[in-house]
VMD Tcl script that draws the C-alpha trace (Angstrom):
set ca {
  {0.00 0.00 0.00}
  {3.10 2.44 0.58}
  {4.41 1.76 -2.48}
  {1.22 2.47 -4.26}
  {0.49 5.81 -2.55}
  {4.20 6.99 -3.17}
  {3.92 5.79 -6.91}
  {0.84 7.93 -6.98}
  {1.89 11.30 -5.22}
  {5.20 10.65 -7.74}
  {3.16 10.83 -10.62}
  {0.70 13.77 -9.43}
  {3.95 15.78 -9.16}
  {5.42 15.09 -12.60}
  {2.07 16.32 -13.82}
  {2.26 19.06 -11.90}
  {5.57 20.15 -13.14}
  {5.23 19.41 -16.78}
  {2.03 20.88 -16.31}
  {4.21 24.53 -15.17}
  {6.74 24.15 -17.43}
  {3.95 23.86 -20.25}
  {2.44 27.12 -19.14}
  {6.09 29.03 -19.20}
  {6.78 28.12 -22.44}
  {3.55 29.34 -23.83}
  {3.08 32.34 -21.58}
  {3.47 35.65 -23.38}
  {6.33 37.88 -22.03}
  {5.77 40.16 -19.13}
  {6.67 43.24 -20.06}
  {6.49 45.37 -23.79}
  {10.45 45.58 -23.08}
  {11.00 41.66 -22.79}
  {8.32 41.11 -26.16}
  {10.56 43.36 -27.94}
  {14.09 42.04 -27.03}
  {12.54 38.29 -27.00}
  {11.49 39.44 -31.18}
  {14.81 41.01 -32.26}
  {16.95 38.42 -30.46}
  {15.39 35.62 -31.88}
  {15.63 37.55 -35.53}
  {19.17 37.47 -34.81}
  {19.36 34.09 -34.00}
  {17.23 33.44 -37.13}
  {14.57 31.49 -34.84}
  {11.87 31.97 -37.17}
  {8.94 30.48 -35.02}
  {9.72 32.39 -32.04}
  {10.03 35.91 -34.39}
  {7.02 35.36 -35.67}
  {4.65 34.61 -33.31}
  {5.38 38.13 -31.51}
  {3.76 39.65 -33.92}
  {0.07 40.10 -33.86}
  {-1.93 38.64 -36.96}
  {-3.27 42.10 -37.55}
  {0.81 43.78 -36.71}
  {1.12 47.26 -38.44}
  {4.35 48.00 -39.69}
  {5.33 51.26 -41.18}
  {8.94 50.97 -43.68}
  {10.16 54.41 -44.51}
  {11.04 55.56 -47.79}
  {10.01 55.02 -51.61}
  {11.49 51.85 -52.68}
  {10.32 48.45 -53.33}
  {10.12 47.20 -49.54}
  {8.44 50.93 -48.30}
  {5.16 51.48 -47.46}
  {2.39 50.45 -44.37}
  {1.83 46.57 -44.58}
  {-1.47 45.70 -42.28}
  {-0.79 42.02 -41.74}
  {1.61 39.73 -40.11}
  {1.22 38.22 -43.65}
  {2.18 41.22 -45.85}
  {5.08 41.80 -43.42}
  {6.66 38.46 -43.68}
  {6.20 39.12 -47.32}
  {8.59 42.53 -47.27}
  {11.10 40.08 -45.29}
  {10.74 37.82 -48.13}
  {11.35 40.63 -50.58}
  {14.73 42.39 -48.55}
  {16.10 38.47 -47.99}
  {15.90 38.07 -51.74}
  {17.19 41.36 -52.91}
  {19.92 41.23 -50.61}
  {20.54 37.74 -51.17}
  {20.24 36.29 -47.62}
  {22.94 39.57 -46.60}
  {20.72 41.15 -44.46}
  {21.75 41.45 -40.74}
  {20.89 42.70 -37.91}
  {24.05 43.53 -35.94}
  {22.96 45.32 -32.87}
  {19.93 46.85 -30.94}
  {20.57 49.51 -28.91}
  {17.06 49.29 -26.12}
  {15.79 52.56 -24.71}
  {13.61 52.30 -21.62}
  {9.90 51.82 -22.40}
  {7.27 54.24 -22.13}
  {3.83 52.26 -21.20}
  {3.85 49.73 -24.03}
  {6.08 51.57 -26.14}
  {9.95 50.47 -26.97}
  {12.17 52.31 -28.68}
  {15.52 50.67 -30.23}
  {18.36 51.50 -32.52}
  {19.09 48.82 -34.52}
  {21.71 48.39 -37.11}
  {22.11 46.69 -40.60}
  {24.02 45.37 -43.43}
  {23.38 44.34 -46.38}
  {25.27 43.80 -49.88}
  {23.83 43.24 -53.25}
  {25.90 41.43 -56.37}
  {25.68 44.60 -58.00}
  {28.05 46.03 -55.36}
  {25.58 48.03 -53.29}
  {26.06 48.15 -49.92}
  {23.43 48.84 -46.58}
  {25.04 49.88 -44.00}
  {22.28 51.99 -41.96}
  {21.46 52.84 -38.66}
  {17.27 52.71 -37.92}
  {14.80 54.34 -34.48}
  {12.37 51.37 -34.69}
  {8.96 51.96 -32.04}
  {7.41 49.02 -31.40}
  {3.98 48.78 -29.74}
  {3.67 46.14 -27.45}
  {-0.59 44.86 -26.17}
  {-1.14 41.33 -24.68}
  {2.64 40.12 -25.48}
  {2.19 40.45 -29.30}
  {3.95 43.50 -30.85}
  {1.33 45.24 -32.44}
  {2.41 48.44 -34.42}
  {6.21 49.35 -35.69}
  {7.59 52.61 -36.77}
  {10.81 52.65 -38.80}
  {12.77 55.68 -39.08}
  {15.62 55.25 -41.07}
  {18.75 57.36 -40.64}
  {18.74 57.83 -44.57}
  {15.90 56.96 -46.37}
  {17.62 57.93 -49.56}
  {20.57 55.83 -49.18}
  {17.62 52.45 -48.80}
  {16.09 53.92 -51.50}
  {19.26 53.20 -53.51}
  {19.59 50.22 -52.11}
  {16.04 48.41 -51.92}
  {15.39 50.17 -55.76}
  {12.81 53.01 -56.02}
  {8.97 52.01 -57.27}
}
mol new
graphics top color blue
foreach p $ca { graphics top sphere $p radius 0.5 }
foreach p [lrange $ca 0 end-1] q [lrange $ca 1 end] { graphics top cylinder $p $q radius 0.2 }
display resetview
């Protein structure tokens, strides 16, 4: 009968535990600061699943300039598309080197990130960016890109 009851509470605690551990992984991130970092770290460490589902279904993104990658995209979809787009024009040479966090305001986050890119044709991205990222329910909601030259990733992403 010991052996049964101990087998028993055994088991009731592995539950328990996996049960936790189930709940951490799948628990959104606290804060709008921890979302943020969590999204551009994982970009970074090209951990696609994790990058992705940060971003709200309905994310608005906002990509400075007048080039083939510019413009407001309203989706999670249309975003990944523009990813699609500056990963084939750059051939896979687009990098995110750094992010520079600024303390959040409410369930705002404001970064400077840096990138690189090259293209066969010898251009070269090398650009500095103010990215504010709204953070609601541990989904990143709404991003505003400012880029430090628009003209020069006009150049580089190719003008409409």
């Amino acid at each position: 009968m010991k052996k049964i009851s101990i087998t028993i509470l055994f088991a009731a605690a592995s539950l328990s535990v996996q049960s936790q551990t189930d709940t951490m992984a799948t628990a959104p991130c606290a804060t709008p600061l921890e979302v943020v970092k969590t999204f551009l770290t994982a970009y970074m460490q090209k951990d696609h699943k994790t990058f992705v589902d940060l971003l709200h279904p309905d994310v608005v993104w906002e990509q400075p300039g007048d080039n083939t990658v510019s413009g407001i995209k309203k989706s999670k979809v249309e975003l990944l598309q523009m990813g699609a787009r500056m990963s084939a024009l750059s051939l896979k040479t687009l990098r995110l080197n750094y992010v520079q966090y600024f303390s959040p305001s409410g369930n705002n986050v404001v970064c400077i990130l840096h990138w690189t890119a090259a293209q066969p044709t010898g251009k070269i991205l090398d650009i500095r960016n103010v990215d504010v990222y709204t953070v609601e329910n541990g989904k990143i909601t709404h991003a505003k890109i400012y880029s430090e030259d628009v003209d020069k990733e006009n150049v580089f992403w190719g003008q409409h």
